[in-house]
C-alpha positions in Angstrom: -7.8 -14.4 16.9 -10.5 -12.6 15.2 -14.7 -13.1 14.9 -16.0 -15.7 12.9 -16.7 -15.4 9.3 -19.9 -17.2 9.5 -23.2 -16.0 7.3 -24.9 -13.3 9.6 -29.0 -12.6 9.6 -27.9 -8.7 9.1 -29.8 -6.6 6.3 -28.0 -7.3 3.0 -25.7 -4.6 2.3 -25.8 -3.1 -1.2 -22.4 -2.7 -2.4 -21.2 0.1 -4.9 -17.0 0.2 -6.3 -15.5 3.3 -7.3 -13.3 2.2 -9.7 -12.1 1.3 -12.9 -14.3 -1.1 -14.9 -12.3 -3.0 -16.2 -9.8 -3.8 -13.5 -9.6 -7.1 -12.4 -9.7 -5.8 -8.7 -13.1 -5.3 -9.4 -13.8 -7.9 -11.2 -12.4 -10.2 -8.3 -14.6 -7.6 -5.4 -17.9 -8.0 -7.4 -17.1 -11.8 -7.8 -16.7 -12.0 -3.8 -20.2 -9.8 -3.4 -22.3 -12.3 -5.7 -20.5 -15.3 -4.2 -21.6 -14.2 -0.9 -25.1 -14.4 -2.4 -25.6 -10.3 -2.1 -26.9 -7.9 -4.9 -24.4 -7.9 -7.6 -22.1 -4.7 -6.9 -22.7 -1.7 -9.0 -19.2 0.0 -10.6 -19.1 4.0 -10.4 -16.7 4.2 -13.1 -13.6 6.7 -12.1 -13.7 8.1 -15.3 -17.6 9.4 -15.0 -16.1 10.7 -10.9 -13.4 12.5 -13.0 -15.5 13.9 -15.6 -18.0 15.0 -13.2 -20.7 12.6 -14.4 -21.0 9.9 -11.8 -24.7 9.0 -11.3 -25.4 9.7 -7.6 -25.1 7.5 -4.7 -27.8 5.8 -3.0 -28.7 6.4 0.8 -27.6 2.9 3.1 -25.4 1.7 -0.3 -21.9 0.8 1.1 -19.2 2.3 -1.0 -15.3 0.9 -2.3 -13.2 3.1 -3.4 -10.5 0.8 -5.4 -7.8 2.2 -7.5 -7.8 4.0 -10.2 -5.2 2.2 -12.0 -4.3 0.3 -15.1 -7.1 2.8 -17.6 -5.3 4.8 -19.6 -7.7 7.6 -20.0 -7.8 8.2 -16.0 -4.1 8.0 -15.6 -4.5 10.7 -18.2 -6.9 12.9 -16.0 -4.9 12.1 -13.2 -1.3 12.4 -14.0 -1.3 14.7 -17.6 0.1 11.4 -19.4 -2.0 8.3 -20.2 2.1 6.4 -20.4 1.6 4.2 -17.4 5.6 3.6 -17.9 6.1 7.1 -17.2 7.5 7.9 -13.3 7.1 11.9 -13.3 3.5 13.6 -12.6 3.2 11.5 -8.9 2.5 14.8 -7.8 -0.4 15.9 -10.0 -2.1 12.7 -9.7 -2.4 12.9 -5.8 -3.6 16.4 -5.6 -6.3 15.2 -8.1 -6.8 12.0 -6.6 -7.4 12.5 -3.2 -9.5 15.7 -4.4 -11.6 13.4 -6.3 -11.7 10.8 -3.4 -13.1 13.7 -0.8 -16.0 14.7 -3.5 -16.5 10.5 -3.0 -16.8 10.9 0.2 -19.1 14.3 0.0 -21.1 12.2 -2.6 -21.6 9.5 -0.3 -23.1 10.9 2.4 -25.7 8.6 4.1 -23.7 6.0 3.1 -21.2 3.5 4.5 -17.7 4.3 3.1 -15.3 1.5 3.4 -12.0 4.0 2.7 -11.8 7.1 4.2 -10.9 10.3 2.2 -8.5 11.9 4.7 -7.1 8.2 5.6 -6.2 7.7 1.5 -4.6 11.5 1.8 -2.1 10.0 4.6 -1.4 6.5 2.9 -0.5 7.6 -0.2 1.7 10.1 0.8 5.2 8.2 2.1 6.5 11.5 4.9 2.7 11.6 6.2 1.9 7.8 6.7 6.0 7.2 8.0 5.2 10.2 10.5 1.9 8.7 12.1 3.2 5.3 12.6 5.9 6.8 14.2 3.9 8.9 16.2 1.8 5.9 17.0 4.8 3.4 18.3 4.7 1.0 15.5 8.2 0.3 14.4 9.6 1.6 11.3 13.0 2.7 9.5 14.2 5.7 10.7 13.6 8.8 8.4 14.6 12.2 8.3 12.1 13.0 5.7 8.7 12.4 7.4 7.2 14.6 10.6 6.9 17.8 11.2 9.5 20.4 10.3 11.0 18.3 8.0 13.0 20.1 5.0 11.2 19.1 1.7 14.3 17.2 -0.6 15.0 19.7 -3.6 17.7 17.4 -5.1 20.6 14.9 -4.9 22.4 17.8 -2.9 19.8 17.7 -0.4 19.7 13.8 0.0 23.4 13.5 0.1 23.3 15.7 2.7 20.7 13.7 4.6 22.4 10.7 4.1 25.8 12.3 5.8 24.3 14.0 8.7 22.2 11.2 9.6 24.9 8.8 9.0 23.2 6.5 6.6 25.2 5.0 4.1 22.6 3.0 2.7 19.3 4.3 1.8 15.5 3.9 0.0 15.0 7.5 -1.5 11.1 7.1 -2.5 8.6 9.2 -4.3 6.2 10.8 -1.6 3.4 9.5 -3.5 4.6 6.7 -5.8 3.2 3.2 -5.4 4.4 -0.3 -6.9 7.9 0.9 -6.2 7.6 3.4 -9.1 10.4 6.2 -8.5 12.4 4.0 -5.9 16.7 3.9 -5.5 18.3 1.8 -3.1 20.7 3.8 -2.1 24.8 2.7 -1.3 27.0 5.8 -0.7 30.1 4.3 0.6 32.1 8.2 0.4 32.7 10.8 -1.6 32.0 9.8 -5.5 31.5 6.2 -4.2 27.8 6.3 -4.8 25.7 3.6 -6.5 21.8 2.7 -6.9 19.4 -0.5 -7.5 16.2 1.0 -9.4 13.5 0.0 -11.8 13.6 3.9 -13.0 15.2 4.1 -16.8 16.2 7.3 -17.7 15.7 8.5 -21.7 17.9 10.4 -23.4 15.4 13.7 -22.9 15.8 13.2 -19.4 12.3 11.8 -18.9 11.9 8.8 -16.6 10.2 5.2 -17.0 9.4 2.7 -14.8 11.1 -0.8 -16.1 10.3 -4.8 -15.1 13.9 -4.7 -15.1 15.9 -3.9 -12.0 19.3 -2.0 -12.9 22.6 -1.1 -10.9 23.2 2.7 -11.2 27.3 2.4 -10.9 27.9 6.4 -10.6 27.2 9.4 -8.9 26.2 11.1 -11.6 23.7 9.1 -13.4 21.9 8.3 -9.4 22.0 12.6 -9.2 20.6 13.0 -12.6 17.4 10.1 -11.6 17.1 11.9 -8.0 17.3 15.6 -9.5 14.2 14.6 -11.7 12.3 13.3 -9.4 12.8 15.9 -6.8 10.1 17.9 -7.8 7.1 15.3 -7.6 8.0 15.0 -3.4 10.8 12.6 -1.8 10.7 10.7 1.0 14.3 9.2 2.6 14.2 6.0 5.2 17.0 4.1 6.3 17.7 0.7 4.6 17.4 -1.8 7.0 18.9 -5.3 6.3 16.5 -8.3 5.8 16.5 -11.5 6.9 16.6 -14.1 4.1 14.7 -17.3 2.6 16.7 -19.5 0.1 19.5 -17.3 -0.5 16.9 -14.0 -1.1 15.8 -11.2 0.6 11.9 -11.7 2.1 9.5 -9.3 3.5 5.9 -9.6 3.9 2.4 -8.6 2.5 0.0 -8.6 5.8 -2.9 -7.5 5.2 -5.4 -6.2 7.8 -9.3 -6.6 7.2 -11.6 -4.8 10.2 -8.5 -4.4 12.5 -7.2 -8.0 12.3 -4.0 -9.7 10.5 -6.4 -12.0 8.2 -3.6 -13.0 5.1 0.0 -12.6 4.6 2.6 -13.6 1.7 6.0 -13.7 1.7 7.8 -11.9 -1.5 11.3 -13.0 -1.9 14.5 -11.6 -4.6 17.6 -11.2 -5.1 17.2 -7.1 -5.6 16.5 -4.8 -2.7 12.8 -4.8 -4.0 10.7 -7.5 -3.5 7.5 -6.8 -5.1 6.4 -9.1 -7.9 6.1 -7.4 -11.0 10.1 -6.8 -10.6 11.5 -10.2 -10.5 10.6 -11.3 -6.7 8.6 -14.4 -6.4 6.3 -16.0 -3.6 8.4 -17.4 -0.6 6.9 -20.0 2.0 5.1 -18.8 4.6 5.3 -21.7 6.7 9.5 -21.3 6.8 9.6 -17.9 7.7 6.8 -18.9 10.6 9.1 -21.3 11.6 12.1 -19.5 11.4 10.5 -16.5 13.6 9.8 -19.1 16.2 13.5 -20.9 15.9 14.7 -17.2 16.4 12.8 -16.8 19.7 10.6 -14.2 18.2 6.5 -14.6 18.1 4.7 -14.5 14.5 1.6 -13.9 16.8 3.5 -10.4 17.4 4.4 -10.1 13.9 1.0 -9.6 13.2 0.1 -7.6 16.1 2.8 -5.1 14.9 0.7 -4.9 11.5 -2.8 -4.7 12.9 -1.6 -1.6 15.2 0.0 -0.2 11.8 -3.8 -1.0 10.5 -5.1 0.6 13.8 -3.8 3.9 12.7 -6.5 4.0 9.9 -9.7 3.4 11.6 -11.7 4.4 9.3 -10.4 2.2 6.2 -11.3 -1.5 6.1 -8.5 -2.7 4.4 -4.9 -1.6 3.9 -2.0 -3.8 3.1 1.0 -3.9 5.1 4.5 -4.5 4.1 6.4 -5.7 7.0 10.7 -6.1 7.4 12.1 -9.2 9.3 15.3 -8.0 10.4 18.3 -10.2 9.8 17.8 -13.2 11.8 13.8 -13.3 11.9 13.1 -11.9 15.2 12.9 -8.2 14.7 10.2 -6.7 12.4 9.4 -2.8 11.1 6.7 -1.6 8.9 8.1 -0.2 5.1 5.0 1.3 4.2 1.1 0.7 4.7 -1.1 0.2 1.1 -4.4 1.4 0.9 -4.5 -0.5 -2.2 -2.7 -3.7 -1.0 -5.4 -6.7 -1.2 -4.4 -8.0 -4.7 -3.3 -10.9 -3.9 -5.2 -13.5 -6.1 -6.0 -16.9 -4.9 -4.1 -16.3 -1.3 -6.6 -17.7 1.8 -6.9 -16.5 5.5 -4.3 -17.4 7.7 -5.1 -20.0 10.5 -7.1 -18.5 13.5 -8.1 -15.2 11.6 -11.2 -16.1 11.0 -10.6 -15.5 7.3 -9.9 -19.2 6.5 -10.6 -20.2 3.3 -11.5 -16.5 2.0 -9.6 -14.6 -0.5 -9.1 -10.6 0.3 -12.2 -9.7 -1.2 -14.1 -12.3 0.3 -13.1 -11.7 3.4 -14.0 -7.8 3.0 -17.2 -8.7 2.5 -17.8 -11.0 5.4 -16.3 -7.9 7.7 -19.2 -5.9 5.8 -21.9 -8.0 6.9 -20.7 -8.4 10.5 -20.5 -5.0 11.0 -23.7 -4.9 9.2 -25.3 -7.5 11.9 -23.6 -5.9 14.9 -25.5 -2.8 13.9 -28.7 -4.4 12.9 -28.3 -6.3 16.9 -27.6 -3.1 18.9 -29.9 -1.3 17.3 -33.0 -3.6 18.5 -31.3 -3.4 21.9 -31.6 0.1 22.2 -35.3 0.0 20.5 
């Protein structure tokens, strides 16, 4: 289902990260570059981008940006606070992040960027990314939040009102720009006063708002209103909260992540809260059930995937994006949540079967796209000489 990861005679690329040092991403990325027996991979430290201070980039290097994550003193730069608990600022830290990103991309000129500015701008912005899959035909939850001429959401008034008039009773009210559901309520509004929430979000008692490993039931109107009303201001995004199907008595999605184009590993994240993402409880699931369970439900994995590599389509210009994908109830339905430009840590996980990724981790893989592209070019450049 995708080209072969066999060693190509292509020029050696020379890779550069933009990233944090000390971030086991890029520990794991270099580790992939020297295992592929390439000139180890020289970090450009976000800090030094930040500051101003980065040492320039090199004509024909080919250049990562990876997240900017897990350093206090960045987060700092980025979002006013170096509290990595802290939920408020989302705002902030996109305007400077993706500002920072495009002087990447100005900085790299006469490179090969692997993640494109404008591309970041739209996945890490929920209303933006939700709109052009839309517009695109991939499947996703319905949302009156994302497109154009959508009302920005000033407050719990605002999303109660959205959730009447579009007659959703149940709900994921996001931050526009959060990430590893930072900021998110699942939403239950079952009438007037009958409102209650499942969130990581804890709420001090100066109104400011953390991000918890615990997932909590909000039981009132009042205190969802008072979480919503703060985070108003940092950009909301509303989507319907379709049903998922289920493994061992939990709820499952899916990680798919697309390398190049193609569907090359997945994971299944299973719990017994509305959010499935690791670092709140959820756990691995078996891929090889829900595979069979697709199949038992007359659906296709092999479409599965296709539905995730035409959300990867959508962002031609970035190698690799992860995408979390919704089995509806029973297996044989699917819709994207959201697409991650940051969604590849997923340690010790190989390709799937036919991807051409077998026996590759994420970051291996990456690099074998690299030097397939790199040998494509190298080939139809002699053809045309």
């Amino acid at each position: 289902m995708s080209p072969s990861t066999s060693r190509t005679d292509g020029p050696a690329a020379r890779f550069v990260v933009v990233g944090n040092p000390a971030n086991r991403r890029v520990a794991l990325f270099r580790a992939a570059v020297t295992a592929a027996g390439l000139p180890a991979a020289r970090v450009v430290p976000w800090l030094d981008v930040l500051r101003g201070r980065a040492a320039p980039f090199r004509p024909g290097e080919t250049v990562r940006v990876d997240s900017p994550g897990e350093d206090p003193d960045v987060e700092r730069l980025l979002r006013g606070t170096g509290d990595g608990t802290r939920v408020e600022g989302s705002a902030l830290w996109y305007e400077r992040f993706t500002a920072a990103a495009r002087e990447v991309g100005r900085a790299a000129a006469g490179c090969v960027l692997l993640d494109d500015p404008d591309e970041l701008a739209v996945l890490f912005d929920k209303r933006l990314c939700h709109a052009v899959l839309r517009d695109a035909g991939v499947p996703v939850p319905p949302s009156p939040t994302s497109g154009p001429g959508a009302a920005p959401v000033r407050g719990w008034a605002d999303v109660r009102e959205l959730l009447r008039t579009h007659r959703m009773p149940r709900a994921f009210v996001k931050l526009a720009h959060g990430s590893s559901a930072s900021g998110v309520l699942a939403v239950e509004a079952a009438g007037p006063g009958r409102v209650r929430a499942t969130t990581s979000v804890e709420r001090d008692a100066g109104g400011r708002l953390f991000n918890s490993l615990r997932v909590r039931r909000c039981t009132t109107e009042a205190e969802v209103a008072a979480i919503v009303d703060a985070l108003a201001p940092d950009g909301l995004h509303v989507e319907r909260w379709l049903p998922k199907a289920a493994q061992g008595g939990r709820a499952a999605d899916l990680r798919v992540v697309v390398i190049g184009g193609r569907a090359t590993h997945a994971v299944v994240r299973t719990s017994r809260s509305p959010m499935t993402n690791l670092h709140l409880g959820g756990s691995r699931g078996d891929l090889d059930q829900a595979r069979a369970a697709v199949r038992a439900a007359g659906g296709s994995w092999e479409e599965a995937l296709e539905v995730c590599e035409r959300a990867g389509a959508c962002f031609p210009r970035t190698l690799c994006v992860g995408v979390d994908l919704l089995p509806a109830v029973g297996w044989r339905r699917f819709a994207v949540c959201e697409v991650n430009a940051f969604g590849d840590l997923l340690p010790r996980l190989t390709g799937l079967p036919g991807s051409g990724a077998e026996g590759l981790d994420t970051y291996a893989a990456q690099v074998a796209a690299v030097q397939r592209a790199g040998a494509r070019t190298t080939r139809n450049h002699h053809a045309i000489a």
